[in-house]
N, C-alpha and C positions, 0 to 999 in steps of 0.2 A: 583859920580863915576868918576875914571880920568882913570883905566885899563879894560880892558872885558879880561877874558882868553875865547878863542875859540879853543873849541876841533871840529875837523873834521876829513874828508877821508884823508887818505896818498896816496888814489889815486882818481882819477877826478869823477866816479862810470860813470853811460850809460847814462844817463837823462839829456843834457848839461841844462836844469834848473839847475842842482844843483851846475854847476860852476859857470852861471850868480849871485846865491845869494850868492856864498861866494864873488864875484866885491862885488856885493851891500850891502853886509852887511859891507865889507872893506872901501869902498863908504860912508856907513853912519856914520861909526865909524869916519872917517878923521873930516865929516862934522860938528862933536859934540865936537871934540877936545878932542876923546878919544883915548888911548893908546890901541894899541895890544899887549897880552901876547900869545901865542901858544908855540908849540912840535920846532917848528924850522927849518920842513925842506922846500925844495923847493917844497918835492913832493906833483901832486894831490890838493886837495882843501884846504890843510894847505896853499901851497902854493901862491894859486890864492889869500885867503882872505889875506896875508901878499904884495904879489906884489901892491894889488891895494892899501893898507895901504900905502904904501911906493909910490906910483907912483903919488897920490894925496898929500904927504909932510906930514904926517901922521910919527909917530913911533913905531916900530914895535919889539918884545921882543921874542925872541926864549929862549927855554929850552930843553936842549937834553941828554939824555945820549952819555957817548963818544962811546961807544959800539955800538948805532946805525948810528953811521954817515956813513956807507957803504949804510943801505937801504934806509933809509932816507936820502937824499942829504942835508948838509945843505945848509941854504938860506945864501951866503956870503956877503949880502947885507943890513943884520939888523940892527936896533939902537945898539940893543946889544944881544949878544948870550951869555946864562950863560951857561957853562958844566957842568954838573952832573956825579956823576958813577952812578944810579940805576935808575928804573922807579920808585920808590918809591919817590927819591928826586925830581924826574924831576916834579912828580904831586903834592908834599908840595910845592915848589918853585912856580909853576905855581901860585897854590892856595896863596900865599904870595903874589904875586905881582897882584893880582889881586882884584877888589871890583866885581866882578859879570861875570857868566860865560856863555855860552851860547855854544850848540849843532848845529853845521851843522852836513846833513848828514856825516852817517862814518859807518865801521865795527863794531868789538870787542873793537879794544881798544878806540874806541869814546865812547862807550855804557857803558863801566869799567868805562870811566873818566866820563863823565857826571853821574851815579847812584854813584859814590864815593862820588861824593862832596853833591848829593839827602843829599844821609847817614849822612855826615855832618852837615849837615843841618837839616837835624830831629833831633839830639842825642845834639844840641846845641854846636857843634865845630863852626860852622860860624853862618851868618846872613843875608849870600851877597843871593842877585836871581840871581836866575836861568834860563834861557830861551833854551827850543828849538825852533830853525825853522826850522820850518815844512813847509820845499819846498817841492811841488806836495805829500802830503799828506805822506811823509816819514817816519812822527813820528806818525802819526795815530793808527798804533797796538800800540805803547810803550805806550800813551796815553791809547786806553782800557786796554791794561794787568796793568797796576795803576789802572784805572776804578776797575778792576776786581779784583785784591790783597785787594783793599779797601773795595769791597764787600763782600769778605771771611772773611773777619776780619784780615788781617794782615798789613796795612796800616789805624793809625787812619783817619776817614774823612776830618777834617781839614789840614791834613800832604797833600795830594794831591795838597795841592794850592803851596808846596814848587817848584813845576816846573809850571813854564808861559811857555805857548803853541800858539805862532802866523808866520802865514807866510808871513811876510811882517816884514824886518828887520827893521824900521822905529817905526812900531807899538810897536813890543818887546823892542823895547831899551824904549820905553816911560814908559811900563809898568812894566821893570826893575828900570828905574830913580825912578816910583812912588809907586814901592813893598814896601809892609811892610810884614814882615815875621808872619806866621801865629802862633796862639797864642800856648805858650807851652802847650803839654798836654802831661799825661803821655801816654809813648806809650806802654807799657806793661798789655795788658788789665787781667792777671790775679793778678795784684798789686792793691788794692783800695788807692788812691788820701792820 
């Protein structure tokens, strides 16, 4: 792995844990001599895990649409900022430039981006992991509602391991370096093999 794309908050959210691990997750990234891909902007927890990228000598990759650079401020301080017109390119680019992705807290559009690339991930488009961290137990529901989808039958069992789940950014990058993507299976259970 030499890129992590890290989807998070556009804003900082109440919990200041959950600014502390985008430092630290920023922190650990410099320490591995891994690159940052993100959204681009300054704001909120995109932008903490980017400053600290950057403030530790670190390089740091934005991607943005030009439409959003009003609400999202861009960070004018990146390795490189690529423009896009649509959120559609902005999240294939990210996914390009990236070998493995990883969830800080976030809203909707954290939630979109990290179950987009899931989806890719099951349907055989990628291969890369996946990691949320799960600061103060954030990603806990999303976790059972998986638990729970898989239980009804609509996630096969072994598809669940496509997302690594730890809250200690140190631990997840280790168990992103040492992923192996779980075995194909069909996922269509009224289809037989």
């Amino acid at each position: 792995m030499k890129r992590i794309c890290v989807f998070a908050g556009s804003n900082p959210g109440v919990n200041p844990a959950f600014e502390q691990a985008a430092i630290e997750l920023g922190n650990e990234l410099v320490a591995r001599g891994l690159d940052l891909v993100y959204g681009g902007s300054i704001m909120g927890l995109m932008g903490k895990v980017a400053n600290a990228v950057l403030t530790g000598g670190g390089k740091a990759y934005g991607v943005m649409p030009t439409g959003l650079f009003r609400g999202e401020i861009v960070h004018t301080g990146l390795t490189k900022l690529h423009e896009v017109t649509t959120m559609h390119e902005r999240k294939a680019k990210m996914g390009d430039l990236s070998d493995g992705f990883i969830a800080l807290p976030g809203g909707y559009g954290t939630f979109e981006e990290i179950f987009e690339v899931v989806s890719w991930g099951q349907i055989g488009i990628h291969s890369k992991p996946i990691g949320l961290l799960n600061v103060a137990g954030y990603y806990t529901p999303l976790i059972e509602l998986v638990n729970h989808a898989k239980a009804a039958g609509f996630i096969p069992a072994n598809q669940g391991d496509l997302i690594l789940c730890e809250s200690n950014p140190s631990v997840l990058l280790d168990k992103m370096r040492d992923y192996t993507p779980p075995a194909k299976t069909n996922k269509w259970s009224e289809l037989t093999e």
